[in-house]
N, C-alpha and C positions, 0 to 999 in steps of 0.2 A: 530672609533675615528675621531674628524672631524678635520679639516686643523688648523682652528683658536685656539689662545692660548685660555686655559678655563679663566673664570670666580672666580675668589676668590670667596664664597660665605661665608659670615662670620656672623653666626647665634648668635645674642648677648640675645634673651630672658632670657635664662637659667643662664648669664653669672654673676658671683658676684665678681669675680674680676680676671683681667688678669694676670694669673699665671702657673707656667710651671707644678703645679703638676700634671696634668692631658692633654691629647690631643687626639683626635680622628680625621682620616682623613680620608672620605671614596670618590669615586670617581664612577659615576652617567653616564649613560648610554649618558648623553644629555653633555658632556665634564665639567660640571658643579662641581665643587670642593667644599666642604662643610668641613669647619674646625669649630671646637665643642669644645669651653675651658669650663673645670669644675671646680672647684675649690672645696677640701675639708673645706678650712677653713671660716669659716660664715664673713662675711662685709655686709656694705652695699650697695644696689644691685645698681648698675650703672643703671642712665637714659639716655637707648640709643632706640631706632628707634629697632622694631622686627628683622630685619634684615637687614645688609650693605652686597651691593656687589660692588666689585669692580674688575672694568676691566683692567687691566695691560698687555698691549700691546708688543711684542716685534718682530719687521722684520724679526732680526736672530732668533729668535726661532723658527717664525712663518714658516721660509723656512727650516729652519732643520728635523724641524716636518715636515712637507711635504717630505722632502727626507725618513724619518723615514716610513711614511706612505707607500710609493713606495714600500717597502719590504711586502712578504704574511707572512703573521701569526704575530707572535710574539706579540700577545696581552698584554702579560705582561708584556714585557719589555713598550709599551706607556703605560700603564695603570703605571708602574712605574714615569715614566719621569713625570705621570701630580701630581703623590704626593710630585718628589721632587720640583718639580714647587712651589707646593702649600707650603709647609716648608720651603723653601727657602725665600718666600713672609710675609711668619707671620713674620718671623725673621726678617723681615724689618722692618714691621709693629708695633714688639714689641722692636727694638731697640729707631723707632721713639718715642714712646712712653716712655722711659726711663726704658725701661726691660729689663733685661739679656736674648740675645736667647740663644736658644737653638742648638750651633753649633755640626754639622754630621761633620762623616768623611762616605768619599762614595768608599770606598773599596768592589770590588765585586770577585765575584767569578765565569764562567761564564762554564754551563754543557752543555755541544752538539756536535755531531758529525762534521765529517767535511761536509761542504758545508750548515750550519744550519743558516751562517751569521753572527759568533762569530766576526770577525776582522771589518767586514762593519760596526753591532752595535757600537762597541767600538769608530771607529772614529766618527760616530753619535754623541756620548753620550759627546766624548770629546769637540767637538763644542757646543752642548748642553750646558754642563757644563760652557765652557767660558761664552757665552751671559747670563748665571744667574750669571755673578760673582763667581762663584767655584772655578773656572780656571783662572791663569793668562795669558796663553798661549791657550790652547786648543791642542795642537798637539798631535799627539801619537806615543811612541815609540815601535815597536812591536818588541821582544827578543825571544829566544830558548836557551837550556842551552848551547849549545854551546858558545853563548856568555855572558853567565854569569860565566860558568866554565872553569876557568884556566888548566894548564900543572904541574904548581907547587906549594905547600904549600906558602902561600899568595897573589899568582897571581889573583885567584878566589876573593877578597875580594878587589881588585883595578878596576878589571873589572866590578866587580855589583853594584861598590861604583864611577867607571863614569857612568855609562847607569842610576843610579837613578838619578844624577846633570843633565844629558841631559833630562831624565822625571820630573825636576822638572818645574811646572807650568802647566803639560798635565797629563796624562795617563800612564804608564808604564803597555805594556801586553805581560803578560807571555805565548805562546801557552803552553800548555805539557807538565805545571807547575809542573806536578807529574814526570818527567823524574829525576828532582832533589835530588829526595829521593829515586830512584835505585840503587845508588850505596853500599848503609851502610853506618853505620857511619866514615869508614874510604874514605870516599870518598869523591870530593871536592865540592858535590852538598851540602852539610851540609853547607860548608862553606857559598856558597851563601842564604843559606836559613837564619842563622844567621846575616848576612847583610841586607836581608830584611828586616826584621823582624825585626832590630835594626832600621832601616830607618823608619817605622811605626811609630816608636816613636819620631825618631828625625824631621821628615818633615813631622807629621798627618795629616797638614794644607797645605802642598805644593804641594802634587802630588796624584793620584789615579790609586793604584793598581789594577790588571785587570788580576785574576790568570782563565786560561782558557783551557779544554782540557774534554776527555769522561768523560759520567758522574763517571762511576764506578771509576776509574784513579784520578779523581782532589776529590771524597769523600775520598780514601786513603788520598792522600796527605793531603788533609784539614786535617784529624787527626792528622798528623804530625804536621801542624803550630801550631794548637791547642796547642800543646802543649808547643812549644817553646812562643804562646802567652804565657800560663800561666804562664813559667819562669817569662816573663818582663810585669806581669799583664797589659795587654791586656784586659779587661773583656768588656771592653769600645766597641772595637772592636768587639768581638764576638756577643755581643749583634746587632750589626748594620750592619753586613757585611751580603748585600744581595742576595738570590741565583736567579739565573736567568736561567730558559731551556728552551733553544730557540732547536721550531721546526718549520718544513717544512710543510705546509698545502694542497701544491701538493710537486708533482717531478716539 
């Protein structure tokens, strides 16, 4: 991956009219972004130039990414960063134009052991996030259940429900997000999990959640939200919520 922001490469030949039914994003050895609209339904074909690229520059990106870089391995998490790059800019591109984008919510989930660089990515990703506009803040709030679980029946649902108002605008990361769902359901980790998961809903657009812990441990758990999604249909969610395992390429 090379230091500098990619290139939007925006390939209009094929293109008959800009529309969300269709999108392809794939990402090129040469940092080079290539976004692909198709359109199922027949128009007439726009007269445009074989292909526009365009260069969209940004400081903070361009030093964040550099910090990014610093770290060994983790190819997919940049290989990730340069898509939501790239979707973040169409959406520009087709607001300018008088199109509805196509708004993500970037709720992730994040599999690795300890020392893999789960909490370093995260504040990465939250500055990331600011300089694209995502984020109104950038900060991150990093939690255990401890501080999301209470002593008493409804303490647990005041406690998860300030730590989201302080993560709203940044990141809120759960380490050990699966600790939550040890106890059964008489336990007050339900509680906080039910306050998430309502927050999902209520703040989609305010903050990004950052559920993080082994992988075997956070795939339990994720079965668990799973399901509480489905309660407060979620689908939305499940569809877009990305998996990310970050490993070591030395010691």
């Amino acid at each position: 991956m090379h230091d500098r922001v990619p290139s939007l490469h925006i390939i209009t030949k094929e293109v008959r009219r800009m529309d969300a039914t269709s999108r392809r994003i794939t990402v090129r050895s040469n940092s080079q972004i290539n976004i692909v609209f198709n359109s199922q339904e027949a128009a007439p074909l726009i007269q445009e130039p074989e292909s526009t690229t365009l260069d969209i520059q940004s400081e903070t990106f361009n030093e964040t990414l550099k910090e990014l870089n610093t770290m060994i391995g983790l190819q997919e998490v940049k290989d990730l960063i340069y898509q939501m790059y790239a979707t973040l800019h169409i959406n520009k591109l087709r607001s300018a134009a008088g199109l509805k984008d196509n708004s993500q919510v970037y709720h992730m989930i994040f599999k690795g052991n300890p020392g893999t660089g789960k909490t370093t990515v995260a504040r990465i990703l939250a500055k990331l996030f600011k300089s694209l506009g995502v984020l109104s803040k950038g900060h991150l709030i990093e939690v255990e259940r401890a501080d999301l679980v209470g002593e008493y029946i409804g303490h647990t649902a005041i406690k998860t429900r300030d730590l989201i108002k302080k993560a709203l605008g940044g990141i809120l990361f759960i380490d050990e997000a699966y600790s939550l769902a040890r106890g059964g359901e008489k336990d007050f980790g339900k509680e906080a999990i039910d306050c998430l998961v309502k927050s999902l809903e209520d703040h989609k657009n305010d903050f990004i959640l950052i559920l993080a812990g082994y992988p075997d441990e956070i795939d339990y758990f994720y079965r668990r939200i799973r399901g509480c999604l489905r309660v407060f249909r979620f689908k939305l969610i499940l569809r877009i919520i990305m998996w990310i395992s970050l490993f070591k390429s030395r010691n």
